[in-house]
C-alpha positions in Angstrom: 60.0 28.1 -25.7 59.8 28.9 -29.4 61.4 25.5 -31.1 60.4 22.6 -32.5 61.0 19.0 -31.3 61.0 15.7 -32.6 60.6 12.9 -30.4 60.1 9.0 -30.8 58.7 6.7 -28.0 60.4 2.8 -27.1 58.1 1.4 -25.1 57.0 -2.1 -23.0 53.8 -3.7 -23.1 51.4 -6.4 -22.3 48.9 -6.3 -24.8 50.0 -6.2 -28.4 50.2 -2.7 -30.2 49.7 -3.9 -33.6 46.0 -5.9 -32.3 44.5 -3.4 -30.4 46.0 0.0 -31.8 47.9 2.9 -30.1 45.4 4.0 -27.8 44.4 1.1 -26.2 48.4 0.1 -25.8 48.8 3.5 -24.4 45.8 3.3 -21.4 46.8 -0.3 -20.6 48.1 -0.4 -17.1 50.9 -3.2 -18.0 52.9 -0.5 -20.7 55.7 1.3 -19.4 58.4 3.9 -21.5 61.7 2.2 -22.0 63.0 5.4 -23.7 62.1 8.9 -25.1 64.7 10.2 -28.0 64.2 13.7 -28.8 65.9 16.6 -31.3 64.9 20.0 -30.7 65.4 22.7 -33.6 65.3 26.6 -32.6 62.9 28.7 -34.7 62.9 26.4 -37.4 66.4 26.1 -38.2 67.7 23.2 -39.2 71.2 24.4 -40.3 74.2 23.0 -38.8 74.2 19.5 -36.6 71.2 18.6 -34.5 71.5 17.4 -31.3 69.9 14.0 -30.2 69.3 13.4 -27.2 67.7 10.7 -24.8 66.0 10.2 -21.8 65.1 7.2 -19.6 62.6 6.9 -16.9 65.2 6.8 -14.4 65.9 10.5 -15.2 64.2 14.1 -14.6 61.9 15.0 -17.2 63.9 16.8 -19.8 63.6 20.3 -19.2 62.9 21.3 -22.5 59.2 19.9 -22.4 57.8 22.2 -19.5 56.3 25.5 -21.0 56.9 24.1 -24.4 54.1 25.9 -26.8 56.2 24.5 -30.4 55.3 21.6 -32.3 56.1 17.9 -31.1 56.7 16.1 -34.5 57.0 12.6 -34.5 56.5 9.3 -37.5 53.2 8.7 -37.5 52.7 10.8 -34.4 49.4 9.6 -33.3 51.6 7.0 -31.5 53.3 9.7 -29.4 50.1 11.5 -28.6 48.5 8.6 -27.2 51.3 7.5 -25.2 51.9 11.4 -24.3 48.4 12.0 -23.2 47.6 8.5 -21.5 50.8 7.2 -19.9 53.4 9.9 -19.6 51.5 12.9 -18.2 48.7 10.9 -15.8 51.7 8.0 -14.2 55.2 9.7 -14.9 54.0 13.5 -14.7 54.9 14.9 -17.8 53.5 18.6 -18.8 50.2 18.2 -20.5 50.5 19.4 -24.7 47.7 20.7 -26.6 46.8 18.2 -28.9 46.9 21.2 -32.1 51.0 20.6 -31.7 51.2 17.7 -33.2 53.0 17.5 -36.2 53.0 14.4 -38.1 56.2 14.0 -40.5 54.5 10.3 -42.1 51.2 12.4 -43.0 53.7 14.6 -45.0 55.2 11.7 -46.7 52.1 10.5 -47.6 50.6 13.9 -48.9 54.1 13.8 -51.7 53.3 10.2 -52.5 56.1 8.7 -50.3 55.8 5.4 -47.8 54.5 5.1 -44.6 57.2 3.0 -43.3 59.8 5.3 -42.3 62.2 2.4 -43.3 61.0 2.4 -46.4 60.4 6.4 -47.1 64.5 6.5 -45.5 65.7 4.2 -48.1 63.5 6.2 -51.2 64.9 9.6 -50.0 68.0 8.3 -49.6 69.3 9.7 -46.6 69.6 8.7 -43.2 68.5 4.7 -42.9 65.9 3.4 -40.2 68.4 0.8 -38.0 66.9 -3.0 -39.6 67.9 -4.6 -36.2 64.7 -2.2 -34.4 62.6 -5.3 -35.3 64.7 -7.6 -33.1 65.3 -5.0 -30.4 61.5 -4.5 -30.2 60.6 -8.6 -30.6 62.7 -9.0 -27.3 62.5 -6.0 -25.4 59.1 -4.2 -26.0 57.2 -7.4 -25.5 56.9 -10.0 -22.6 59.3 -13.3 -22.8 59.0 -16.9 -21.8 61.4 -17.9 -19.0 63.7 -20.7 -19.3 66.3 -22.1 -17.6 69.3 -19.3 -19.1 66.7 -16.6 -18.5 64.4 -17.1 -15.9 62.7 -13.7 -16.1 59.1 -12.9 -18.0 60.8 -9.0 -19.4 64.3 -7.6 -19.7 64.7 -5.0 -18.5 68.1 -2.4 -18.0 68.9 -4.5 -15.1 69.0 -8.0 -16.4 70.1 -7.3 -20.5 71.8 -3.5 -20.4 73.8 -4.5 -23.2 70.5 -4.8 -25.4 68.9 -1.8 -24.0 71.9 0.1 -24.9 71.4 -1.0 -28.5 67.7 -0.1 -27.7 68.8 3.6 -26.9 70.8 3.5 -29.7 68.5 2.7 -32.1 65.3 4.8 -30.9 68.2 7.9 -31.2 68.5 6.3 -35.0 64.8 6.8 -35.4 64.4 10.5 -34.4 68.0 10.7 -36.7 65.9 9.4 -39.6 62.9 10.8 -39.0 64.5 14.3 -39.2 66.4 13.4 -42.5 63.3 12.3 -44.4 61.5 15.6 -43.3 64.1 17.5 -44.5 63.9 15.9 -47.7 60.3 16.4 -48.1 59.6 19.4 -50.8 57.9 21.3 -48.2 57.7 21.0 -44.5 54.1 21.2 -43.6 50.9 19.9 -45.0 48.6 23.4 -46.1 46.8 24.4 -43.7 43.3 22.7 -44.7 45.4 19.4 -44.8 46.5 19.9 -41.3 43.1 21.0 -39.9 41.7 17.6 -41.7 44.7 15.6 -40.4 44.0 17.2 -36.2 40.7 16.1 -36.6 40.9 13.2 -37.2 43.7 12.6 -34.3 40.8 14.8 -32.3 38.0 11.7 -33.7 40.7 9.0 -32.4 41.1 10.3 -28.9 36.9 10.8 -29.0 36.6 7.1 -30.3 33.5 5.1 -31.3 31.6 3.1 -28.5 31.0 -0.4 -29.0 28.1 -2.4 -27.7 30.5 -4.8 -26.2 26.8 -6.9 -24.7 25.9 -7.4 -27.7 29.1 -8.0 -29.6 29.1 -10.7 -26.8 26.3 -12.3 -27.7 27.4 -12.3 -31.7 30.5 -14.3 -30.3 28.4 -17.1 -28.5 26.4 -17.8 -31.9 29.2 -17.5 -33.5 31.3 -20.2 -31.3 28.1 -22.3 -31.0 27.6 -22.3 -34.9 31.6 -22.9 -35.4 31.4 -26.1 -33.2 28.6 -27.8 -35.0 30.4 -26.9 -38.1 33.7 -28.0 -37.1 32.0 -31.6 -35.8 30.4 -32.0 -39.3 33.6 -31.1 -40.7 35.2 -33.2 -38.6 33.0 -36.4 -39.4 33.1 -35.6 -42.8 37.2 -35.4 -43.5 37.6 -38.3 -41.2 39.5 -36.4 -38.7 40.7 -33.2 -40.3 39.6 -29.6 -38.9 38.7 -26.5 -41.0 41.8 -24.6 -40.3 44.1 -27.3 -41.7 44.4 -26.2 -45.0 46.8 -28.8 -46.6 45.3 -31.8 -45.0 41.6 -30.1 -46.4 43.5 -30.4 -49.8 45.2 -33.1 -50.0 41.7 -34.9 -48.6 39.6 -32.9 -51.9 42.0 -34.6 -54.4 42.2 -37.9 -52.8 38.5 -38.9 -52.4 37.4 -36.4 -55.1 39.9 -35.5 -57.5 39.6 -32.2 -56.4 42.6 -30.1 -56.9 42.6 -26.7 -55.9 45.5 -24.0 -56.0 44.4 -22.8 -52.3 41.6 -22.8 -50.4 40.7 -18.6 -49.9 37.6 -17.2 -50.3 37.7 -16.6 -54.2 38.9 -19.7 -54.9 36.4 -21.6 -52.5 33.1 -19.2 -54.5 34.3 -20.2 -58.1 34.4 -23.9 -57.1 31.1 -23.7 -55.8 30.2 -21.6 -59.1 30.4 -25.3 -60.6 26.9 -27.2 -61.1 29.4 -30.3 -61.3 30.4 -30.0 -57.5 29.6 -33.6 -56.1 27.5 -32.7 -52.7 30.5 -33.9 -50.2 33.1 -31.8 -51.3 30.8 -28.9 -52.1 29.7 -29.1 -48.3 33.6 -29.4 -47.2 33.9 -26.2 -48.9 30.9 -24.5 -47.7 32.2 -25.2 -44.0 35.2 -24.1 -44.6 33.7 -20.8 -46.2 31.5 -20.2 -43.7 34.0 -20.8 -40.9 36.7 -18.2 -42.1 34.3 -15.6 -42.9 36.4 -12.5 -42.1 33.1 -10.4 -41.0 32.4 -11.9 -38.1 36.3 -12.2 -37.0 35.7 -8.6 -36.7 33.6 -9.3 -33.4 37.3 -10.5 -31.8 38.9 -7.1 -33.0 36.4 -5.3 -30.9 36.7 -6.5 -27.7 40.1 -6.4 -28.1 40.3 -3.3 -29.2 37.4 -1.7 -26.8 38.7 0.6 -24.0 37.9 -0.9 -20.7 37.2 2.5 -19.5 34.6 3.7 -21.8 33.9 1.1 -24.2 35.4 2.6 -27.1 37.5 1.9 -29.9 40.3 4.9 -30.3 42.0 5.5 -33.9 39.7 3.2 -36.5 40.8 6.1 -39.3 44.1 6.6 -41.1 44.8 10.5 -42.8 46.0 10.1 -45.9 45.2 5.5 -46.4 45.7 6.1 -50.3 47.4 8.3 -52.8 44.1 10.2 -53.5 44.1 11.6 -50.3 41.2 9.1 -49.3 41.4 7.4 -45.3 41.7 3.8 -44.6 41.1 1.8 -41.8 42.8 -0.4 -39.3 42.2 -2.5 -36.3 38.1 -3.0 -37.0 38.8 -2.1 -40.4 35.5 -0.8 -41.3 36.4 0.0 -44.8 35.7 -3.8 -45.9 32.2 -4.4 -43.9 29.8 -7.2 -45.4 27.4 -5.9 -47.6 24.7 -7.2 -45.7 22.0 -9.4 -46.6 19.2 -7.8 -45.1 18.0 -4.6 -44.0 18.2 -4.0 -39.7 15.3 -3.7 -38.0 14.8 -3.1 -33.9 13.1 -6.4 -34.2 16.9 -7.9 -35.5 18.3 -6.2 -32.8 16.0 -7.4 -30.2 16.4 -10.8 -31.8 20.1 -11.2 -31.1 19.2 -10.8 -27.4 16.6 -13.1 -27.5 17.9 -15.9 -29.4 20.2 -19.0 -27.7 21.4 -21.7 -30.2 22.4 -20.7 -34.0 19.7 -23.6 -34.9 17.1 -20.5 -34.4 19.2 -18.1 -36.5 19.6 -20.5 -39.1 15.4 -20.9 -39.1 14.5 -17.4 -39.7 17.7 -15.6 -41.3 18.9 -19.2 -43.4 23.0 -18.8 -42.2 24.3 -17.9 -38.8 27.6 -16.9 -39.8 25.9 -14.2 -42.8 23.6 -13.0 -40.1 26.1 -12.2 -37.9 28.5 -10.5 -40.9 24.9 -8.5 -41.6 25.2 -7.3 -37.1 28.9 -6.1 -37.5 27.9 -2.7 -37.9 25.1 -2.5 -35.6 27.8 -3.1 -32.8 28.7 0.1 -33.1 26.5 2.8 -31.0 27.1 6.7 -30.3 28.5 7.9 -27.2 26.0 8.0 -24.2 23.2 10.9 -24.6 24.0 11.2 -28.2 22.7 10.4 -32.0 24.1 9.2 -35.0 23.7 11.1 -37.5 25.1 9.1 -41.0 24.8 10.0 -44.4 26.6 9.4 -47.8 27.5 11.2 -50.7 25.1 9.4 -54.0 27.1 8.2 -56.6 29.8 10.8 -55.9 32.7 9.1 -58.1 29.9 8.7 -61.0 28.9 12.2 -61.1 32.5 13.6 -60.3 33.8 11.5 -63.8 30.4 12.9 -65.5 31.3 16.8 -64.0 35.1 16.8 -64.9 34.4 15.1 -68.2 31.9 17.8 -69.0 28.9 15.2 -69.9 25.9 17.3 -69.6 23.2 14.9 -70.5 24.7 12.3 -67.2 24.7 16.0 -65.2 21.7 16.6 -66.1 20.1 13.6 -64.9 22.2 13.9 -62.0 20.5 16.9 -61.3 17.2 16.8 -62.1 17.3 13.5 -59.3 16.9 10.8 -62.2 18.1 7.6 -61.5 20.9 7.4 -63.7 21.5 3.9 -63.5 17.8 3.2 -64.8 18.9 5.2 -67.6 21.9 3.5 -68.2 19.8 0.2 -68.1 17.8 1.4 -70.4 20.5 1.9 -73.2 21.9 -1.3 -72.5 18.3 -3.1 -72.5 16.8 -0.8 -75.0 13.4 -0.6 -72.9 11.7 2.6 -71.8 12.9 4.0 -68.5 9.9 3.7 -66.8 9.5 0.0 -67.5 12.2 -0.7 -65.2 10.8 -1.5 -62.3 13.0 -2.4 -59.3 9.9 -4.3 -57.4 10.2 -7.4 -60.2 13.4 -10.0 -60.6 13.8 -8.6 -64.3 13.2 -4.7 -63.3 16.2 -5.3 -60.2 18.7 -6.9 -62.3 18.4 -4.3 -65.6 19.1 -1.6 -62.8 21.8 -3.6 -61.0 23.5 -4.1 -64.3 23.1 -0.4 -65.5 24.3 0.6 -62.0 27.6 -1.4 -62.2 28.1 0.0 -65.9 27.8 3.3 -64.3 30.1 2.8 -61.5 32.8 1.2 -63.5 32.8 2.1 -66.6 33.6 5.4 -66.3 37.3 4.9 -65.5 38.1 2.8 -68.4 37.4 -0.6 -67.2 36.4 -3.2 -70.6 34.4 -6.3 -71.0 36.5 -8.6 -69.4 36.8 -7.3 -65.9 33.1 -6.0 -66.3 31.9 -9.8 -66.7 34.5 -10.7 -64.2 32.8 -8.0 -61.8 29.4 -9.1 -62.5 30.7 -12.2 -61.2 32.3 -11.4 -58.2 28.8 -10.3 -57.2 27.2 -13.5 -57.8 25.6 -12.6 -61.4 27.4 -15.7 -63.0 25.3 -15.2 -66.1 26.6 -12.3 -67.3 28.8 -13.3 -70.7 31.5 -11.6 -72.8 29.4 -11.3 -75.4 27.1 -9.2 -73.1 29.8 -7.6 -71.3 30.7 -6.2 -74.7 27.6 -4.9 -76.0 27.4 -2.9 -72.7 30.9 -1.8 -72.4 30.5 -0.1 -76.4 27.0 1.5 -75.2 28.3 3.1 -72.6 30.8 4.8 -74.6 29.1 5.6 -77.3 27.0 7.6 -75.0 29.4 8.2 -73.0 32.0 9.7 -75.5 32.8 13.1 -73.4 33.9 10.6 -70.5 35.6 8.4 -72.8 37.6 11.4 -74.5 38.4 12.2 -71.1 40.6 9.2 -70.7 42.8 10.1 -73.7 43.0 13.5 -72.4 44.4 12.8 -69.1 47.0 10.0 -70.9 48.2 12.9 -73.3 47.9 15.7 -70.5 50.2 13.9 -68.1 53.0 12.8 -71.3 53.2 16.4 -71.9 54.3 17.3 -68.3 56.4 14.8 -68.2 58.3 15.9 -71.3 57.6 19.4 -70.7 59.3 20.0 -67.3 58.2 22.7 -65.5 55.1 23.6 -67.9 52.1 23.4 -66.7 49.0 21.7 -68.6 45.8 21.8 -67.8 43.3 18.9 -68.0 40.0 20.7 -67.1 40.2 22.3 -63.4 43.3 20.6 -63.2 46.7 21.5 -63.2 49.8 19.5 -64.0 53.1 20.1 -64.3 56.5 18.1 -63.5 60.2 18.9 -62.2 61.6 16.0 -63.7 61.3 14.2 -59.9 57.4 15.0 -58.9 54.6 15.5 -61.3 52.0 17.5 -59.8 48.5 17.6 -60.3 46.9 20.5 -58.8 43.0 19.9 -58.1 40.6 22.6 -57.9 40.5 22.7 -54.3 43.8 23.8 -54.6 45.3 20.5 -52.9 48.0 18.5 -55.5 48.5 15.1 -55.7 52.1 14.0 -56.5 53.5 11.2 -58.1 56.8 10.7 -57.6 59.7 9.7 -60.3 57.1 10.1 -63.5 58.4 9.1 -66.7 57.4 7.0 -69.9 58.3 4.1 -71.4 58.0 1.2 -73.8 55.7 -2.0 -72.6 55.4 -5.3 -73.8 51.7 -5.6 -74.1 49.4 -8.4 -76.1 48.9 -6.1 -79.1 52.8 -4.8 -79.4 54.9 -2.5 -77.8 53.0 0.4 -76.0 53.7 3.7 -74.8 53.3 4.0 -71.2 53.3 6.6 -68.1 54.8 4.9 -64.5 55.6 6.4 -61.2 57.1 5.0 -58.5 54.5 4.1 -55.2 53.4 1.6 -52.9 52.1 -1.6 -54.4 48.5 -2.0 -53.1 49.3 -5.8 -53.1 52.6 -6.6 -52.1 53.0 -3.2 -50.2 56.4 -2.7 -51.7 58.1 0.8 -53.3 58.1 -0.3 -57.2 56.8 1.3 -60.4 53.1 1.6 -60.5 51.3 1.5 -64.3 49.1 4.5 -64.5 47.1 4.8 -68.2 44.3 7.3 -68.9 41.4 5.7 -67.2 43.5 5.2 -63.9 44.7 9.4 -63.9 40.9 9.8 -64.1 40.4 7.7 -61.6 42.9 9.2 -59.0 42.0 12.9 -60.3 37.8 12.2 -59.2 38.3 10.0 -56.2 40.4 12.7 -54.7 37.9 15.3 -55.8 35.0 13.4 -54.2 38.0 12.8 -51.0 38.1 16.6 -51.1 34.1 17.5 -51.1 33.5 15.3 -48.3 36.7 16.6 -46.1 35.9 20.1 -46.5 31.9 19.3 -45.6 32.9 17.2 -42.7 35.0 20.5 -41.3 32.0 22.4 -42.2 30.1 20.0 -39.8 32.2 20.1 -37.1 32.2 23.6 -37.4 28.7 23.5 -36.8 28.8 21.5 -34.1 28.6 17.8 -34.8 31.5 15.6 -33.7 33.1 13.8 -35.9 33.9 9.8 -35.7 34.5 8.3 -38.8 34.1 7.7 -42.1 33.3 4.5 -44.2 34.1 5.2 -48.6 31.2 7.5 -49.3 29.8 8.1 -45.9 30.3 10.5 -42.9 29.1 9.5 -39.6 29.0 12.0 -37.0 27.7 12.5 -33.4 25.1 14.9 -31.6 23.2 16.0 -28.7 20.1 15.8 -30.0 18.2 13.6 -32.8 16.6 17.3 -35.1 19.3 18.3 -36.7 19.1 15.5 -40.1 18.0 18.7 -42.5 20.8 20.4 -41.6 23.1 17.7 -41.5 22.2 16.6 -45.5 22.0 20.6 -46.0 25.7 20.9 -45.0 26.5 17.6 -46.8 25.4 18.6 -50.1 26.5 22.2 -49.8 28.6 22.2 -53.2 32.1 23.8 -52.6 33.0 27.3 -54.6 35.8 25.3 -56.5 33.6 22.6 -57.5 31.0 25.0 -59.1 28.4 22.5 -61.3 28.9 19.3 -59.7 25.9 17.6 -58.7 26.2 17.1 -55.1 23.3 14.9 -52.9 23.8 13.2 -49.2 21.3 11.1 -48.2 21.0 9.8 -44.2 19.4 9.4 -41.1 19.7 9.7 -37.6 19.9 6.6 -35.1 21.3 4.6 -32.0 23.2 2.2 -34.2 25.2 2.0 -37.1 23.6 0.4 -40.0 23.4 -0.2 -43.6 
């Protein structure tokens, strides 16, 4: 049948969707459909009233499915497919659907800059609202309940509360309502084609997942547990009673015996206090614990067994399309985007090691900290599917040498290109010593590098001496001062001044649009332009990033009143729709991480295209899968293949091949 549906899922389960993610929800035996609500448009026609209509698993399956070859378009649709392909078709005998029809109306939103929360996109768009009482509904209908003496049952069901499932019917009919009116009011209807190709496979990736090594992630947890007891018994002893997780007790016990008043007790706050060479040694040691003990790494060992198909072993939908307003993906559920940094380098002998190894007292000997050890094995845990390789690479410097190619600084390119190590040379500058006197192997030779390498990295979108120092810091260089911070910030622009008049540029570049409507600028290989709603900037790949509601206006800053660009977005923080600041170094920001996002898209196609299976990505890196362990040549060839659109910029992969994923 040649029409397009829309359907939403309401469904019961056991294990909890939001833990273990929508393909491990939709395999589990204990999740059953409550209700299906479905629109179907003819040909593409959305003139006129739609028709919404329901079904319930007491019913025939809706006709309308069998022999349909349209799209099935959902909010955040990977949802749908899961529960499509794992529940519906093998247990209630629904018609099987190629996974290419798929549409995904919340990676549309997304593309134009709008929310992920249909709520929230409904409420910007302003047209049909998302039903606030679905949260309730879902709280007591989609999960189990706790008898008690006016409901003695463990689930509701139509049977025992009809007059909530009705509302339940009601509302899922709401959802396809407002799903339908936000895609309407998208300014176009489908993602381009690239887009959608990138967007099916990565729901292709998802269904593949990535296999854990759920023995040895088992074996992480028991020195983890074993290390936490002997640390919560010290802690114990210590406080006189109080435990690690009891924040306001740990408090109020640091300014009583120690005059120790801290705003909270998180991880930054916890590292600056230890910072101090004033710390007495029993507080410093409470907060040590307590560091140690809520370590977010190695609660990551939870997330994958409970995340781990029982069937296979793997971990299904890791990767969000579209995570950021650049284009770039994000993570849930494992969340491999904020992995430790590591503290050594993996070796087989590491490996072999976890195996061998039965009390943390014999971590702590040879690696000094349990709990960093096992932050260092997170990504070992992860292993290719059986038969197969890793093969893992990532893109060098990619964000410096995209702000050094769109800024037109030949003498960075050039080093780029001629395989210099740019962040020697930057060290150089700031240190004024030869380059070759650097020399990583020595404590002095590390740090000028380190330093030169973090000017490179960050200065190039704008960032000044305070948050430089303030970086250096975060990273456990305490001795970096302002004084330092400053010298390096003005040497890098002086050098830098093609990248620096690129910030000004972009500022001015983007004003003009907005003032200009419907004229279009260009700001290199860029193109923007605004409606009045939208400002688009067309990147050379021919994808556009849109920010939505652009204007300028007046802000208070420090130094006097200010001319300033805002658009309305997400707020990375507090996750809320508000105005979002954007000033020259930002817009360069955006404009080369969604380049870079754009060179590593198109070359992971080009891989899969040749082959290799894709299974996620982690910033910089792609990490595929093959058959067989001699293809790394072409794998980095592919990789650093330079697309037509990005003629000049100085593209290198580096990677290997192996059975685990490392650092």
């Amino acid at each position: 049948m040649d029409c397009e549906i829309t359907i939403d899922f309401e469904t019961y389960g056991e294990v909890d969707l939001m833990k273990v993610g929508a393909f491990r929800y939709a395999e589990d035996l204990g999740t059953y459909p409550l209700c299906l609500a479905y629109s179907v448009t003819q040909n593409g026609n959305r003139a006129g009233e739609e028709e919404f209509l329901l079904w319930t698993p007491d019913h025939p399956i809706p006709s309308v499915f069998c022999g349909h070859t349209g799209a099935l378009r959902g909010w955040n649709v990977t949802f749908e497919a899961a529960i499509w392909e794992f529940l519906m078709v093998p247990r209630y005998g629904f018609p099987p659907m190629r996974r290419t029809q798929w549409r995904d109306t919340m990676a549309i939103a997304s593309y134009f800059g709008f929310p992920k929360s249909l709520e929230q996109a409904a409420a910007v768009v302003g047209t049909e609202p998302k039903d606030k009482r679905g949260r309730q509904l879902i709280g007591l209908l989609c999960k189990p309940c706790k008898p008690s003496k006016n409901f003695p049952y463990t689930r509701r069901t139509p049977a025992n509360s009809p007059e909530l499932f009705d509302e339940l019917y009601e509302y899922c009919l709401q959802d396809v309502r407002a799903e339908t009116s936000v895609y309407n009011a998208m300014p176009k209807k489908e993602l381009p084609p690239q887009e959608q190709r990138i967007w099916y496979e990565n729901l292709e990736a998802g269904f593949r997942g990535v296999k854990v090594d759920l023995e040895f992630v088992n074996k992480l947890k028991d020195l983890r547990d074993a290390k936490n007891d002997v640390l919560v018994k010290e802690f114990l002893e210590i406080t006189d009673g109080v435990t690690p997780t009891q924040l306001v007790a740990t408090r109020d016990f640091l300014v009583e015996k120690f005059g120790l008043d801290l705003p909270n007790l998180q991880a930054e706050t916890i590292q600056s206090a230890l910072a101090s060479d004033t710390l007495e040694d029993t507080p410093r040691r409470v907060l040590e614990i307590r560091d140690s003990i809520s370590k977010v790494a190695v609660k990551k060992l939870d997330a994958m067994v409970r995340c781990a198909s029982p069937e296979d072993d793997c971990i299904r939908g890791m990767l969000v399309y579209y995570g950021a307003g650049t284009g770039r993906f994000a993570g849930q559920l494992v969340q491999l985007q904020n992995l430790a940094r590591g503290s050594f380098k993996v070796k087989d002998e590491d490996i072999q090691f976890v195996y061998d190894v039965d009390s943390p007292q014999g971590v702590d000997l040879l690696y000094g900290d349990t709990h960093d050890f096992i932050s260092t094995m997170i990504r070992p845990c992860l292993i290719p599917h059986d038969g197969k390789y890793f093969y893992d690479a990532d893109y060098s410097a990619i964000e410096a040498r995209g702000v050094a190619w769109l800024a037109g600084q030949e003498d960075m390119l050039k080093n780029f290109r001629k395989g210099r190590d740019v962040y020697k040379v930057e060290a150089s500058r700031i240190y004024g010593v030869p380059y070759e006197s650097i020399d990583e192997k020595t404590q002095e030779g590390w740090l000028q590098r380190w330093v030169g390498k973090t000017a490179v990295l960050g200065l190039g979108y704008q960032m000044g001496p305070d948050r430089f120092m303030g970086t250096c810091h975060d990273y456990g260089q305490k001795h970096i001062t302002l004084a330092f911070s400053k010298q390096v910030v003005a040497a890098y622009r002086e050098a830098n001044y093609k990248i620096k008049e690129l910030w000004y540029q972009a500022f001015d570049v983007f004003k003009f649009a907005i003032q200009h409507r419907n004229k279009i600028v260009s700001l290199g290989p860029v193109k923007v332009s605004s409606n009045g709603r939208y400002l688009f900037a067309k990147l050379p790949s021919g994808r556009t990033i849109t920010y939505v509601m652009p204007q300028m206006y007046m802000a208070d800053k420090s130094w006097g009143p200010t001319e300033q660009i805002r658009y309305k977005g997400i707020d990375s923080k507090t996750y809320k729709w508000t105005w979002i600041d954007l000033y020259g170094g930002k817009i360069v920001e955006n404009l080369v991480q969604a380049i870079a996002r754009d060179i590593m898209c198109e070359r992971t196609l080009a891989l899969i295209d040749h082959g290799f299976e894709f299974l996620f990505t982690v910033h910089d890196q792609i990490i595929c899968q093959a058959d067989t362990d001699d293809r790394l040549d072409e794998y980095l060839y592919i990789m650093s293949e330079c697309p037509d659109w990005a003629e000049g910029f100085p593209v290198k992969a580096e990677g290997k091949v192996c059975q685990r994923f490392t650092k």
